[in-house]
TORVO-222606 format. One record per atom (N, C-alpha, C): atom name; x, y, z. Coordinates in Angstrom, 2 decimals. Atoms other than C-alpha are relative to their C-alpha. Example, Ala and Ser with C-alpha at 12.3 -4.5 7.8 and 13.67 -1.06 7.14 Angstrom:
BEGIN
> N, 0.89, -1.19, 0.00;
> CA, 12.30, -4.50, 7.80;
> C, 0.90, 1.20, 0.00;
> N, -0.82, -1.19, -0.06;
> CA, 13.67, -1.06, 7.14;
> C, -0.77, 1.09, 0.73;
***
This chain:
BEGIN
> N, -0.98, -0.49, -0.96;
> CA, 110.76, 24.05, -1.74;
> C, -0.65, 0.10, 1.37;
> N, -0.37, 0.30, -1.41;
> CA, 110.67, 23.38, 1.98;
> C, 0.52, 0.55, 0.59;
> N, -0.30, -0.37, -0.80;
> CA, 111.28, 25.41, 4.83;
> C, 0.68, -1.01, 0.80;
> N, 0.33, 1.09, -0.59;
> CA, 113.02, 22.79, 7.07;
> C, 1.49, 0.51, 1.53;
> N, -0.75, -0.15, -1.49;
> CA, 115.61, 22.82, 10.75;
> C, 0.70, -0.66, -0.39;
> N, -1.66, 0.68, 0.18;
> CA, 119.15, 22.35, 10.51;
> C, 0.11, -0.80, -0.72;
> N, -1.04, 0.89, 0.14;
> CA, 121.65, 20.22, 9.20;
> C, -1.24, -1.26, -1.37;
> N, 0.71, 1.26, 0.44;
> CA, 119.90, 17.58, 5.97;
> C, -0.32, -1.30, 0.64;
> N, -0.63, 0.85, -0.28;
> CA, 119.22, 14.46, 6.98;
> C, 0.77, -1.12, -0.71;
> N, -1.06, 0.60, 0.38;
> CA, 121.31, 13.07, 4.66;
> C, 1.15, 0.22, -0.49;
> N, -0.94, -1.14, 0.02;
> CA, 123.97, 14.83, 4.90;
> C, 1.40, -0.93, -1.31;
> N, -1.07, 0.64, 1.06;
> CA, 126.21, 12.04, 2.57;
> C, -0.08, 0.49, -1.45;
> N, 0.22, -0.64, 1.03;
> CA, 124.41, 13.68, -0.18;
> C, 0.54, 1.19, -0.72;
> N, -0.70, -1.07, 0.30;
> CA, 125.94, 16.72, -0.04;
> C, 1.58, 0.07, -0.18;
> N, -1.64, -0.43, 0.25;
> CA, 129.42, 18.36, -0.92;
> C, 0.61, 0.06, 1.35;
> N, -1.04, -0.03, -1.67;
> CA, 132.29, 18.25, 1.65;
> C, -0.06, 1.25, 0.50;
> N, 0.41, -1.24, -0.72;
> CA, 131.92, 22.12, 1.97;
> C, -0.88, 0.35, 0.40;
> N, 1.21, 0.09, -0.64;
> CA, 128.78, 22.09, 2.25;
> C, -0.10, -0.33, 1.68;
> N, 0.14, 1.22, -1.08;
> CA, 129.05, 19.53, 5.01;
> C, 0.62, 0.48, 1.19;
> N, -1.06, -0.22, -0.44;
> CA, 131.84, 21.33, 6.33;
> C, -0.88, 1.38, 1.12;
> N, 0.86, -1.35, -0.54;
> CA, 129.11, 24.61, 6.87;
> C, -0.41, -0.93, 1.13;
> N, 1.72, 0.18, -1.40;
> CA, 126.48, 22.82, 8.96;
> C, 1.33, -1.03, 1.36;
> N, -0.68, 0.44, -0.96;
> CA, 129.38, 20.88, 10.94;
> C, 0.38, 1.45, 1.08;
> N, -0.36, -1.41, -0.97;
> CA, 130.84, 24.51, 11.89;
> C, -0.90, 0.48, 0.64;
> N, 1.37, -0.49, -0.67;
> CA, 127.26, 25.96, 12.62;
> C, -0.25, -0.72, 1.19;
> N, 0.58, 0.93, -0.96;
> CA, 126.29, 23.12, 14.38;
> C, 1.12, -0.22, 1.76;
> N, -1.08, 0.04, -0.77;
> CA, 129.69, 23.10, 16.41;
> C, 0.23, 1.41, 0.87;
> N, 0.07, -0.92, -0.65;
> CA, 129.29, 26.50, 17.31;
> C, -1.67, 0.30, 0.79;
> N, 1.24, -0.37, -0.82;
> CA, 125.82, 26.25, 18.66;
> C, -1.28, 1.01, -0.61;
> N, 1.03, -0.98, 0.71;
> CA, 123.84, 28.05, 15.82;
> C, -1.22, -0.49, -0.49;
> N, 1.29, 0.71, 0.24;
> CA, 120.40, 27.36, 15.20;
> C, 0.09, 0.68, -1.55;
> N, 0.52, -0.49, 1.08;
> CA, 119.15, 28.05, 11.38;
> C, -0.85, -0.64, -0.40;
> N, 1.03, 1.02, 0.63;
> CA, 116.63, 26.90, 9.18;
> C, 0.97, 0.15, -1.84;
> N, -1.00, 0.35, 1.81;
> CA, 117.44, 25.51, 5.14;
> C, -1.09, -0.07, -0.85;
> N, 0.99, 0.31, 1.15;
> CA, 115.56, 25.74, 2.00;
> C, 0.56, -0.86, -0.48;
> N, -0.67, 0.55, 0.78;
> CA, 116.80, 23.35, -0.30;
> C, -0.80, 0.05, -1.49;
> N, 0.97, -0.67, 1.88;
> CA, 116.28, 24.62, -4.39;
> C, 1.31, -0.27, -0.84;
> N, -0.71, 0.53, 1.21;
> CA, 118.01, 24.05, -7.86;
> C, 0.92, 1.71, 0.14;
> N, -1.37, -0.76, -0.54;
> CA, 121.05, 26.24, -8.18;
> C, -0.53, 1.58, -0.52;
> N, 0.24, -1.63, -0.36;
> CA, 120.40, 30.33, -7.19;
> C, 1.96, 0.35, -0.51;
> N, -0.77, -0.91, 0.56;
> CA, 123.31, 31.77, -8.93;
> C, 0.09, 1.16, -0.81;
> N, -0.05, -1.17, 0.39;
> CA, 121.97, 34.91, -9.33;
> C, -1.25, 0.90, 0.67;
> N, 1.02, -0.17, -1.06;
> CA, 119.35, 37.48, -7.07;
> C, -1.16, -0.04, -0.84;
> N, 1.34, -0.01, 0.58;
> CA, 116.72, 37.23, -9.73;
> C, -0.21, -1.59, 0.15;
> N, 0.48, 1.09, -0.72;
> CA, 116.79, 33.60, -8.45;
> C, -0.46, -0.10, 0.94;
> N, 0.39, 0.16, -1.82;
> CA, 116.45, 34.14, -4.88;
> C, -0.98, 0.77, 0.63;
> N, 1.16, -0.81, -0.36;
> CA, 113.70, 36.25, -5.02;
> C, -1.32, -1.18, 0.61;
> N, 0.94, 0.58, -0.40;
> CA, 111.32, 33.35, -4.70;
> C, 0.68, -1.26, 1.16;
> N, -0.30, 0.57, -1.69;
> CA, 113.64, 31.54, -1.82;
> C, -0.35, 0.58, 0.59;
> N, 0.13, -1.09, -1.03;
> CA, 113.52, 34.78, -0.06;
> C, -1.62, -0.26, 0.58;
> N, 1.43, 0.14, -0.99;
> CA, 109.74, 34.49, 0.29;
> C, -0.21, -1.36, 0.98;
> N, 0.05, 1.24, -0.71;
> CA, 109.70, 30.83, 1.45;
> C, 1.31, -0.20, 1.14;
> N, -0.95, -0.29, -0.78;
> CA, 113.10, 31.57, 3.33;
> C, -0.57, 1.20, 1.65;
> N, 0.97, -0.76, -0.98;
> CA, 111.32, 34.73, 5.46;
> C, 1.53, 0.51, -0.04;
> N, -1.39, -1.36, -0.61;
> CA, 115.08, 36.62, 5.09;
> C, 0.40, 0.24, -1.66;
> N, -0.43, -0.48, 1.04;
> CA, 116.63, 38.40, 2.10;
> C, 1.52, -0.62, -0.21;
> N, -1.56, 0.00, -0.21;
> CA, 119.72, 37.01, 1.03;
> C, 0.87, 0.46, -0.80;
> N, -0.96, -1.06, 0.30;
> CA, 122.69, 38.75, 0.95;
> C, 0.47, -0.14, -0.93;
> N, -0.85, 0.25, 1.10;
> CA, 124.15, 40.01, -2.34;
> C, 1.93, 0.06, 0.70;
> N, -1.18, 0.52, -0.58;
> CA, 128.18, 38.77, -1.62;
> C, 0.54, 0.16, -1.26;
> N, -1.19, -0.18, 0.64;
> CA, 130.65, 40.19, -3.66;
> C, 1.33, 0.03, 0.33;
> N, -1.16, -0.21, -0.18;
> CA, 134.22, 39.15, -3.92;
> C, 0.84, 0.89, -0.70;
> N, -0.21, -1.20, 0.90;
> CA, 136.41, 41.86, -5.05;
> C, 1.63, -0.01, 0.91;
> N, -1.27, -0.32, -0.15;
> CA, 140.49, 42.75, -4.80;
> C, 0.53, 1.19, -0.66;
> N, -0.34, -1.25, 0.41;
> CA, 142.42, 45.56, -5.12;
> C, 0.92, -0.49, -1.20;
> N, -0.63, 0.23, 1.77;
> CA, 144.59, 45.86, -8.63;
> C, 1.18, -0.66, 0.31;
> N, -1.17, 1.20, 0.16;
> CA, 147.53, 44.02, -7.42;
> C, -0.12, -1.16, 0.81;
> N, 0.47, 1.41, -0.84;
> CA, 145.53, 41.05, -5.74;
> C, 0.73, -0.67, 1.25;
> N, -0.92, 0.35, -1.18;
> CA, 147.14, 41.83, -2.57;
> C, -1.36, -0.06, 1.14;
> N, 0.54, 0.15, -1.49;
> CA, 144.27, 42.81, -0.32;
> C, -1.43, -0.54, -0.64;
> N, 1.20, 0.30, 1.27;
> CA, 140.78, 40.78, -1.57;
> C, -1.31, 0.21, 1.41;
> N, 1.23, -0.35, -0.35;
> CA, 137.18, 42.00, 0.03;
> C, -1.05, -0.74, 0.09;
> N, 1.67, 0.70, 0.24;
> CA, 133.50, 39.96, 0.36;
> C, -0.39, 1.48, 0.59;
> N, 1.10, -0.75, -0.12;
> CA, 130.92, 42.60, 0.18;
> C, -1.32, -0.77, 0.38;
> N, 1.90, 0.49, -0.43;
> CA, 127.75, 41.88, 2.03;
> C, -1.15, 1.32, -0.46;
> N, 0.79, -1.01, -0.20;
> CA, 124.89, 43.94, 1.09;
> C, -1.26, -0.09, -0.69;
> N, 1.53, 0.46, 0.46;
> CA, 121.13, 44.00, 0.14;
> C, 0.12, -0.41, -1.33;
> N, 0.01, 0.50, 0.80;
> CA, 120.35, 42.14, -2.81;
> C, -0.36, 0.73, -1.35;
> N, 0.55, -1.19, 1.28;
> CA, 118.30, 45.18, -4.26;
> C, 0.18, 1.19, -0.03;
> N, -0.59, -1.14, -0.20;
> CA, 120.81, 47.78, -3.62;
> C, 0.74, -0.09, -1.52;
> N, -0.94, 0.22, 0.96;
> CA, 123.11, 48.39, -6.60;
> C, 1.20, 0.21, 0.52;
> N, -1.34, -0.09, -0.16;
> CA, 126.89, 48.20, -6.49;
> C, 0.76, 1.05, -0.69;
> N, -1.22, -1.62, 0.21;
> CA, 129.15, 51.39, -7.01;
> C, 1.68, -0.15, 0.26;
> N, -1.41, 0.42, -0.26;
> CA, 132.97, 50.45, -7.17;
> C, 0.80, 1.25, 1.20;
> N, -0.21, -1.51, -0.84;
> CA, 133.54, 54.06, -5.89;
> C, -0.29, 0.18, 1.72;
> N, 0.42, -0.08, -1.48;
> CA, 131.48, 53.89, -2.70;
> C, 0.44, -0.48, 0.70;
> N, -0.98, 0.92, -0.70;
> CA, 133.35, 51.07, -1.53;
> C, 1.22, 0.51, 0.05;
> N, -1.10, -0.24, -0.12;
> CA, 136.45, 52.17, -2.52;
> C, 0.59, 1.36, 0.73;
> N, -0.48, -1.27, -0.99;
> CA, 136.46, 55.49, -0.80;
> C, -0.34, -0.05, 1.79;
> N, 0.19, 0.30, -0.94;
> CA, 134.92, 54.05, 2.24;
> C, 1.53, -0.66, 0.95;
> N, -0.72, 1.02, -0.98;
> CA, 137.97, 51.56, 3.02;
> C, 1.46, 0.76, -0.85;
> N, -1.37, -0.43, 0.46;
> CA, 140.96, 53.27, 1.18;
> C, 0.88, -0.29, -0.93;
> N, -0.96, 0.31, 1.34;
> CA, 141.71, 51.68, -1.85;
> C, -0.66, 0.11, -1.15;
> N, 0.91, -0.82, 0.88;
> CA, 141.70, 53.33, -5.14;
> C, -0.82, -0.54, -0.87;
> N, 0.75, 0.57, 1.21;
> CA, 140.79, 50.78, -7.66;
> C, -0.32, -1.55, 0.92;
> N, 0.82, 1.23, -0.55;
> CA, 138.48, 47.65, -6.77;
> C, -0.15, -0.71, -1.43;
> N, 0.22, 0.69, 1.12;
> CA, 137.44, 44.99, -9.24;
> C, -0.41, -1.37, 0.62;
> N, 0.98, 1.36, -0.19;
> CA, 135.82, 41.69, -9.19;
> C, 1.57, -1.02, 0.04;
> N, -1.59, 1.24, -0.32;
> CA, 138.47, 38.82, -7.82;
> C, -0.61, -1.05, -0.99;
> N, -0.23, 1.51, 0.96;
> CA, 138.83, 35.24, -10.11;
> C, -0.92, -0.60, 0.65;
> N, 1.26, 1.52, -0.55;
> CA, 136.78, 32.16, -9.75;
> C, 1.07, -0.69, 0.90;
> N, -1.36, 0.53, -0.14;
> CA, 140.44, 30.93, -9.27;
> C, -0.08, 0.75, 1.82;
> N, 0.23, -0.98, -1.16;
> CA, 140.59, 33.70, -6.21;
> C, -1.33, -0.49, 1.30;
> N, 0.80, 0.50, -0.94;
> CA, 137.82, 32.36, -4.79;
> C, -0.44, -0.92, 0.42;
> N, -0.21, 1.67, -0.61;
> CA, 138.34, 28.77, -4.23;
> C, 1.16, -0.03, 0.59;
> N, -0.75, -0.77, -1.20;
> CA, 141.61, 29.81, -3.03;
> C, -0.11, 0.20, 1.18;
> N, 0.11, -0.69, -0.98;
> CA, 140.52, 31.95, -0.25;
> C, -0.99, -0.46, 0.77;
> N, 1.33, 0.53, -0.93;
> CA, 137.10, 31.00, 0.61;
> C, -0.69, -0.90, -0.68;
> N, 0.91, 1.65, 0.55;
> CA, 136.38, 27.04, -1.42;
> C, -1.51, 0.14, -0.22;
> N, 1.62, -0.16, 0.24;
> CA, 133.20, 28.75, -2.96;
> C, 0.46, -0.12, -1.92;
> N, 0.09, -0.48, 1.53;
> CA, 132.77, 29.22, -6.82;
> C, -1.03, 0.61, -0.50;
> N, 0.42, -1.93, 0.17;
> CA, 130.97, 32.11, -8.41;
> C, -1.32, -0.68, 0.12;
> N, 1.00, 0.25, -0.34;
> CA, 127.16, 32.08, -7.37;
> C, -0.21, -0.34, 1.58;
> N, 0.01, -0.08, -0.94;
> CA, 127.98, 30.93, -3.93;
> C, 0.64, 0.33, 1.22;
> N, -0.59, -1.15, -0.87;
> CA, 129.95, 33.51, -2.34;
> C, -0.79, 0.37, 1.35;
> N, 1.00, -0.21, -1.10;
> CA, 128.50, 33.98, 1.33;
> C, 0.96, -0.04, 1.26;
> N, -0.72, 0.12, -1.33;
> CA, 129.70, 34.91, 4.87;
> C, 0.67, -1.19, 0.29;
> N, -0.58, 1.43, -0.34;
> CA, 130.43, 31.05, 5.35;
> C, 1.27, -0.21, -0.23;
> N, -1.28, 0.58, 0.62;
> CA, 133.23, 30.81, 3.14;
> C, 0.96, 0.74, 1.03;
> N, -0.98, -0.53, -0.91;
> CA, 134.81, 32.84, 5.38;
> C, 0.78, -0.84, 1.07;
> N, -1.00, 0.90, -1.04;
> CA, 135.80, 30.03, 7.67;
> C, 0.75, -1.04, -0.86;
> N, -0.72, 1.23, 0.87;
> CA, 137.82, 28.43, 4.90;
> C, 1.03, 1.38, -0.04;
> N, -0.91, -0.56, -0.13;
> CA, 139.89, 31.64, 5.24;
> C, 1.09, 0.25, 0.66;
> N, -0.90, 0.10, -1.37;
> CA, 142.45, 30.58, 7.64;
> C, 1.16, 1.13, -0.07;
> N, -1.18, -1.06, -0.05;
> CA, 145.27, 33.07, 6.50;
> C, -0.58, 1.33, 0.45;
> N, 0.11, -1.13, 0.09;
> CA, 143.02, 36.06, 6.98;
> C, -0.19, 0.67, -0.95;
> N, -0.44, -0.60, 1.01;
> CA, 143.05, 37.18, 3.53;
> C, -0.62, 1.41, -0.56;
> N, 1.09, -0.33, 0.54;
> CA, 139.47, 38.23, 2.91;
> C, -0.23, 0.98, 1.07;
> N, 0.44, -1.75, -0.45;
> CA, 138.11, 41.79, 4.52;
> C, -1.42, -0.33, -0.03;
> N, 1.66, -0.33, 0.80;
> CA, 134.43, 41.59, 5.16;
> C, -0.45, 1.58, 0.32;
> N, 0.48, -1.46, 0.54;
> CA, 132.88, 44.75, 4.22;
> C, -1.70, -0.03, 0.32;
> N, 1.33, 0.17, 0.06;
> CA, 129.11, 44.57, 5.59;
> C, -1.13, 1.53, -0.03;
> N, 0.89, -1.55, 0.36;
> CA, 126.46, 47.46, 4.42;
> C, -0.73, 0.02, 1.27;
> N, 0.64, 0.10, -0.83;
> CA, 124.89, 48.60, 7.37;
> C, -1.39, -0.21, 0.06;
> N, 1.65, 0.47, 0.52;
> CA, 121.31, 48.01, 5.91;
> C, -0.18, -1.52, 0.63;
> N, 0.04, 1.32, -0.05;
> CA, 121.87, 44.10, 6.57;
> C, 0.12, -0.33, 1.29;
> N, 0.56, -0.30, -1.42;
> CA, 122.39, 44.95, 10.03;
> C, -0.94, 0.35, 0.85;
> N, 1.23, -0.19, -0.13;
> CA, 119.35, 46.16, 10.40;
> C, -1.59, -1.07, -0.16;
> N, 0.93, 1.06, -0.30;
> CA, 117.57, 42.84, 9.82;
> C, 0.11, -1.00, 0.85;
> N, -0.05, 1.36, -1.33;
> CA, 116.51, 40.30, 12.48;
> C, 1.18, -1.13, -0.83;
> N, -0.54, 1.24, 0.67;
> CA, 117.75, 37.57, 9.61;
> C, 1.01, 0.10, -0.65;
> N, -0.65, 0.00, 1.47;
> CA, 120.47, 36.89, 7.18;
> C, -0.18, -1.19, -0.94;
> N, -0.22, 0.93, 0.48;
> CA, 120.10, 34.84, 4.38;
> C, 0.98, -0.27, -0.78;
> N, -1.28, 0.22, 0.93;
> CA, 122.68, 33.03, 2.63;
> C, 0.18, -1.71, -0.38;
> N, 0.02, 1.23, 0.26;
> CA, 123.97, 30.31, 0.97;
> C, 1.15, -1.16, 0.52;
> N, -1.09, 0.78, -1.28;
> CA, 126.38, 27.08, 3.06;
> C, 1.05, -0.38, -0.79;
> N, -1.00, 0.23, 0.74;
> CA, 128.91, 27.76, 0.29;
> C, -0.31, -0.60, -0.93;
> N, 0.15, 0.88, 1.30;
> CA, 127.18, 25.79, -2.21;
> C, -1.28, 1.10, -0.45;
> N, 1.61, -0.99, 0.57;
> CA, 123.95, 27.88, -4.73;
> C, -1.09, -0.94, 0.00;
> N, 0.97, 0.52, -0.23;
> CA, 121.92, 24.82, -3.93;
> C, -0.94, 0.02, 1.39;
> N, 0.27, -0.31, -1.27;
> CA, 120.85, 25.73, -0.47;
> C, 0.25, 1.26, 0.26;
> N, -0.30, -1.75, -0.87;
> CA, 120.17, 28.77, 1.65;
> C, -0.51, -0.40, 1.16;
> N, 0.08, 0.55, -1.62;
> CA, 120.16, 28.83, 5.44;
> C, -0.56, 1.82, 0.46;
> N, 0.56, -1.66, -0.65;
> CA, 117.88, 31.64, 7.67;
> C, 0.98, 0.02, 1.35;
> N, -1.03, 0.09, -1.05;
> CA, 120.38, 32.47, 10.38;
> C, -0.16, 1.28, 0.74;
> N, 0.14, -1.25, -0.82;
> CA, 119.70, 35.22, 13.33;
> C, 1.10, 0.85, -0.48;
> N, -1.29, -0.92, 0.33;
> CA, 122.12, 38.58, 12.26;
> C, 0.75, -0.10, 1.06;
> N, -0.78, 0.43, -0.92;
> CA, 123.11, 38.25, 15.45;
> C, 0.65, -0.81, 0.58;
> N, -0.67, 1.14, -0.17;
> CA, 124.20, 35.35, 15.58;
> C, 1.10, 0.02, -1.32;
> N, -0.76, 0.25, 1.17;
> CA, 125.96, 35.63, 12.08;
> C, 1.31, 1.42, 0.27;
> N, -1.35, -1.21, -0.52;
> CA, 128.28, 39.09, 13.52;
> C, 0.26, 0.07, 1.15;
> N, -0.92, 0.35, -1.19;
> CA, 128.73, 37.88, 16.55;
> C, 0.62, -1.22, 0.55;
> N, -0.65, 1.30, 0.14;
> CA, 129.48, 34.11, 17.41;
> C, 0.48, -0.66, -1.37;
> N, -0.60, 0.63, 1.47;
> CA, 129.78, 33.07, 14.01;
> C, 1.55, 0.35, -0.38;
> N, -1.31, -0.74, 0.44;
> CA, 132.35, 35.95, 12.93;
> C, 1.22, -0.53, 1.14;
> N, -0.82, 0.30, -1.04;
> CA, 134.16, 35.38, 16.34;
> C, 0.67, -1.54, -0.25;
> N, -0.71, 1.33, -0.02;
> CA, 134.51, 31.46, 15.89;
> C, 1.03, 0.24, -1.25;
> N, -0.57, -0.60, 1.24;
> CA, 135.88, 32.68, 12.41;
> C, 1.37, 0.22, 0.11;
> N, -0.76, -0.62, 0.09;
> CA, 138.09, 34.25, 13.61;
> C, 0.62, 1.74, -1.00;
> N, -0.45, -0.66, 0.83;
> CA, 137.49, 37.38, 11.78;
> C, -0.93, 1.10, 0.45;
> N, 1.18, -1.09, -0.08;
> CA, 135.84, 40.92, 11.87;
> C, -0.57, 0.54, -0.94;
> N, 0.87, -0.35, 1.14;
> CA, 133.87, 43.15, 9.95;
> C, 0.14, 1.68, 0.08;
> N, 0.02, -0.85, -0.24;
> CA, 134.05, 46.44, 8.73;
> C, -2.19, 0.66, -0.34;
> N, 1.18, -0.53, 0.96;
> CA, 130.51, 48.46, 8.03;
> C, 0.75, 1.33, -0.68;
> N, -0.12, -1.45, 1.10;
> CA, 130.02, 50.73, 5.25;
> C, -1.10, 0.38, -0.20;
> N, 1.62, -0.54, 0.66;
> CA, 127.06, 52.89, 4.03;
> C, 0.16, -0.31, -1.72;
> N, 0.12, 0.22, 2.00;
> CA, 126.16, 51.85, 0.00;
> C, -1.80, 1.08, 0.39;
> N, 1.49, -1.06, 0.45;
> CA, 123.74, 54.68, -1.06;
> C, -1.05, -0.92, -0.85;
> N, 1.06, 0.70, 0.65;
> CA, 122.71, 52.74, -4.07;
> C, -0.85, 0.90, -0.98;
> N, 0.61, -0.52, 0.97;
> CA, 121.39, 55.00, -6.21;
> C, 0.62, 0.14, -1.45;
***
């Protein structure tokens, strides 16, 4: 695995969403760097990107309320744990739960393992809520994956909650996750 600057160069290789990420990035003026590794669909994978990456990447949970009206991405450290509760008293709704695979090709053209801020620009209706832990704000980097679990991209935070979200068209709420 390879540290390497922007965009593959053979970009025919890859998936159309994929393709679709580094076009948007690239179109908005974002610099990143890319590992490229066998498929991370899960954080006890990405422990050894993370070191060769130099950023943690974000655990990304999709999640909807019980009548799959309003649906959520959770951003938040990888080695925090998840509490249905914490979330749900933070933003106002009572019961949470894990959205479909179905749900999430839908909304944001990912499938389970590569859930990540990105997909978010496949959300044109609005649907999705991001929910970001304020911990993840707190790092120079974010890592994540360009919608596919074969790749992860190092991307300034600041650049990922402010031009990014903006081209998006979308905002963000924070939340505190205790985690214990």
């Amino acid at each position: 695995m390879e540290l390497l600057k922007g965009r593959p160069q053979d970009i025919n290789e890859r998936t159309e969403r994929e393709r679709r990420v580094y076009d948007f990035l690239d179109g908005v003026g974002i610099e990143y760097l890319r590992i490229d590794h066998k498929a991370a669909d899960n954080m006890e994978a990405c422990e050894e990107i993370n070191k060769i990456l130099g950023a943690n990447i974000c655990k990304n949970l999709f999640l909807c309320n019980r009548q799959k009206t309003n649906f959520y991405m959770v951003m938040m450290p990888g080695d925090k744990p998840f509490k249905t509760k914490e979330v749900s008293g933070q933003i106002g709704c009572a019961r949470l739960s894990f959205a479909t695979a179905e749900d999430m090709l839908k909304y944001l053209d990912v499938e389970p393992g590569s859930v990540s801020v990105l997909g978010l620009m496949n959300d044109n209706e609005k649907m999705v809520r991001l929910l970001v832990d304020e911990d993840i704000l707190k790092d120079e980097y974010v890592g994540c994956h360009p919608c596919v679990c074969t790749s992860s991209l190092k991307i300034k935070t600041a650049d990922v909650f402010g031009p990014v979200l903006k081209a998006m068209n979308h905002d963000m709420t924070v939340i505190k996750l205790i985690g214990e």
